[in-house]
PLY file of the C-alpha trace (Angstrom):
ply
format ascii 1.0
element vertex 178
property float x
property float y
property float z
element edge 177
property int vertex1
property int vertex2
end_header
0.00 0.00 0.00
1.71 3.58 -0.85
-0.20 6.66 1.23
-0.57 9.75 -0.69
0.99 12.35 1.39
-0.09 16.15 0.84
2.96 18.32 -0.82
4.81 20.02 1.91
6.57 23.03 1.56
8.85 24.95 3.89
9.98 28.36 4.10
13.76 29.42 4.29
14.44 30.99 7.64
18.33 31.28 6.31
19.60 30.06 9.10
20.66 27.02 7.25
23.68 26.22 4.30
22.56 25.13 1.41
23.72 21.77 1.64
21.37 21.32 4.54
18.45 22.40 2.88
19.48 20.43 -0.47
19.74 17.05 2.07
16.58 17.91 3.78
14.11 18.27 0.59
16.02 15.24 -0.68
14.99 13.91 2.82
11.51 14.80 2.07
11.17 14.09 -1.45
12.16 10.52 -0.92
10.19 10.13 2.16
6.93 11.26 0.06
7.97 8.70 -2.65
8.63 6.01 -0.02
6.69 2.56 -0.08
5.06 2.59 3.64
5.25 -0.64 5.42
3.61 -2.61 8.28
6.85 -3.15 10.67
5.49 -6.64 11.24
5.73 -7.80 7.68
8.75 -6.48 7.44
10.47 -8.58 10.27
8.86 -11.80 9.31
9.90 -11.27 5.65
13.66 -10.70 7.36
12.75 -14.05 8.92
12.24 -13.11 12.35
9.67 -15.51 13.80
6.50 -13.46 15.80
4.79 -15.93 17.85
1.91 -14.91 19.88
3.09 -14.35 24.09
1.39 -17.23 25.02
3.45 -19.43 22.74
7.02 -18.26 24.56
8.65 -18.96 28.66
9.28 -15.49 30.06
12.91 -16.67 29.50
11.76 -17.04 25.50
10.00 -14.14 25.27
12.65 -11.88 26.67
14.75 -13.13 24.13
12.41 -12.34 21.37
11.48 -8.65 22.75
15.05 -8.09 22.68
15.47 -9.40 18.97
12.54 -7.24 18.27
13.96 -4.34 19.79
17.30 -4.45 18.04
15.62 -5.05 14.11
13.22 -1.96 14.94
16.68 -0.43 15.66
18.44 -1.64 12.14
15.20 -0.49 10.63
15.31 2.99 11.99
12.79 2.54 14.42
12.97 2.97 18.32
10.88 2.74 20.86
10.61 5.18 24.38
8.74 5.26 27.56
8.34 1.45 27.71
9.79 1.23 31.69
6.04 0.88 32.83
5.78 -2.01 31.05
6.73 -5.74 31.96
8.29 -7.48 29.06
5.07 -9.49 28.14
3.08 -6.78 27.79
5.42 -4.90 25.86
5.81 -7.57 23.20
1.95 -7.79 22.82
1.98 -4.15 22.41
4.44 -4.65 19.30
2.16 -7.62 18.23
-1.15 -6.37 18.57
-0.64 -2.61 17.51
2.37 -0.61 17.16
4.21 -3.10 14.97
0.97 -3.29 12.73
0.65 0.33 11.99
2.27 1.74 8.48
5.28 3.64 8.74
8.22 4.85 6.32
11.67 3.14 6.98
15.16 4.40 6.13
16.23 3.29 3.17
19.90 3.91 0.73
17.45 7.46 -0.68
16.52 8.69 3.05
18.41 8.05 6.32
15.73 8.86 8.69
14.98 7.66 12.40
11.00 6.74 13.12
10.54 7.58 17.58
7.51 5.65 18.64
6.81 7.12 22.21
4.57 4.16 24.05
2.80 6.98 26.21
3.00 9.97 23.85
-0.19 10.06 22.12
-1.74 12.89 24.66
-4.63 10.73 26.23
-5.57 10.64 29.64
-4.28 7.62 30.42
-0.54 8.30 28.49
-0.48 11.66 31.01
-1.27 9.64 34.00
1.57 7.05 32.99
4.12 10.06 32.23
3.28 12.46 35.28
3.80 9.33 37.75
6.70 7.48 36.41
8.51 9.65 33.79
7.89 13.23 34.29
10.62 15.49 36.43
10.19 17.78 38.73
9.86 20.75 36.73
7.81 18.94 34.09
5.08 18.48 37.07
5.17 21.41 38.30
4.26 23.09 34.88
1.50 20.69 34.59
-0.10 21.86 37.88
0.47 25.15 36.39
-1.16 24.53 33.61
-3.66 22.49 34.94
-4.85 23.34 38.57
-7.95 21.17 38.18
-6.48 18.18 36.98
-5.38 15.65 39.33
-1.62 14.77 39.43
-0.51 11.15 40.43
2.51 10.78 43.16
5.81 10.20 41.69
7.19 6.67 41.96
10.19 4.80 39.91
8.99 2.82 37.07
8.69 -0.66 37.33
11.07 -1.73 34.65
14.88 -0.17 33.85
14.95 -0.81 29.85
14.92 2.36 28.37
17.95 3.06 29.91
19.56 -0.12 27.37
16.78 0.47 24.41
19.01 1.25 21.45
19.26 4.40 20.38
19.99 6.72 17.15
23.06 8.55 16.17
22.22 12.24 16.41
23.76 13.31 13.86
23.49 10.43 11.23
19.48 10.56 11.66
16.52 13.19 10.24
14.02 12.63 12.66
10.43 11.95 12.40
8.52 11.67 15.53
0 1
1 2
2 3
3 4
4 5
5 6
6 7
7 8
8 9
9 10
10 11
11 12
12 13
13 14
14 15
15 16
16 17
17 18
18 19
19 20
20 21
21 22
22 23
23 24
24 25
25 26
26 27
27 28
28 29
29 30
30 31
31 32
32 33
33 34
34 35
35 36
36 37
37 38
38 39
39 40
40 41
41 42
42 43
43 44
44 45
45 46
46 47
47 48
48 49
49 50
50 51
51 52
52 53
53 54
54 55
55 56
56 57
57 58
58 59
59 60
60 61
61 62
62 63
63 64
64 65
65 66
66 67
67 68
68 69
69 70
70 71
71 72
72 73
73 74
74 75
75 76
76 77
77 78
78 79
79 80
80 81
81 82
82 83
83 84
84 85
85 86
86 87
87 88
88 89
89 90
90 91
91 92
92 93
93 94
94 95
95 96
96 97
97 98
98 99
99 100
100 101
101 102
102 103
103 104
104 105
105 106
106 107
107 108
108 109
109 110
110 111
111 112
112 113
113 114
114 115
115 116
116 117
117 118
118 119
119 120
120 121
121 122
122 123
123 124
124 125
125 126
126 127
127 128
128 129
129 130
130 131
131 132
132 133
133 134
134 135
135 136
136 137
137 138
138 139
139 140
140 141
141 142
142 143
143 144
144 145
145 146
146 147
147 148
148 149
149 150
150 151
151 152
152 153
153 154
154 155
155 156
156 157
157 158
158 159
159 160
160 161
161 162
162 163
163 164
164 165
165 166
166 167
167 168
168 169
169 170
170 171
171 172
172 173
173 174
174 175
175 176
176 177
């Protein structure tokens, strides 16, 4: 399936060279001709095996999350915010959603790093998660700044350390897309 993405067009603050503006609309000229792809097809066509959680010892399926992990990384993708979650129901995350929805990967044309924040898509229950086991200091004090009304839940360590060892891009390698 290709998705039809509406022309974009940026204005020139000249603050840039013009070999970084060249590599950025090359960026974004192959990134609206690129082939979008369900991450999950794309690892089992590498011929990493997805078997459902059920099918894997905590001991198996660690091992898997980990392979996972690591081809997202070689594809350009990379995950954040996943410390709330055990390993199990991270990997049925990947399985049952993230890993199924379309994205653009890197490719020889476009060297571009895909960010998929587990708690960033602005829903109740992804501010909850952040404000109690993510957000600083200062990020919860704007909130209650912003927000008198709301309710804010205490701060406690995440369950999990594994973004801490989740791969991550080279800076200066990568055009991000978030």
């Amino acid at each position: 399936m290709v998705k039809k993405i509406k022309e974009i067009s940026f204005d020139d603050s000249g603050d840039c060279s013009t070999e970084v503006q060249e590599q950025f609309q090359k960026n974004v000229d192959a990134f609206e001709q690129a082939k979008w792809s369900q991450p999950f097809q794309v690892l089992v066509e590498s011929g990493i095996s997805l078997p459902p959680s059920g099918e894997l010892s905590d001991t198996e399926l660690n091992a898997k999350l980990w392979e996972v992990i690591n081809a997202l990384a070689l594809m350009g993708v990379y995950l954040e915010h996943t410390d709330h979650l055990n390993n199990r129901e991270l990997y049925i995350l990947l399985l049952d959603d993230i890993l199924l929805e379309e994205m653009v990967f890197q490719s020889g044309e476009m060297n571009l790093a895909c960010h998929i924040d587990l708690i960033g898509s602005g829903s109740d229950e992804d501010n909850h998660i952040y404000l109690k086991y993510y957000a600083d200091e200062d990020d919860r004090t704007l909130w209650i700044e912003e927000f008198p009304d709301e309710p804010v839940p205490g701060r406690e360590r995440p369950p999990f350390d594994r973004d801490c060892r989740l791969p991550k891009p080279n800076p200066e390698e990568k055009f991000d897309v978030h």
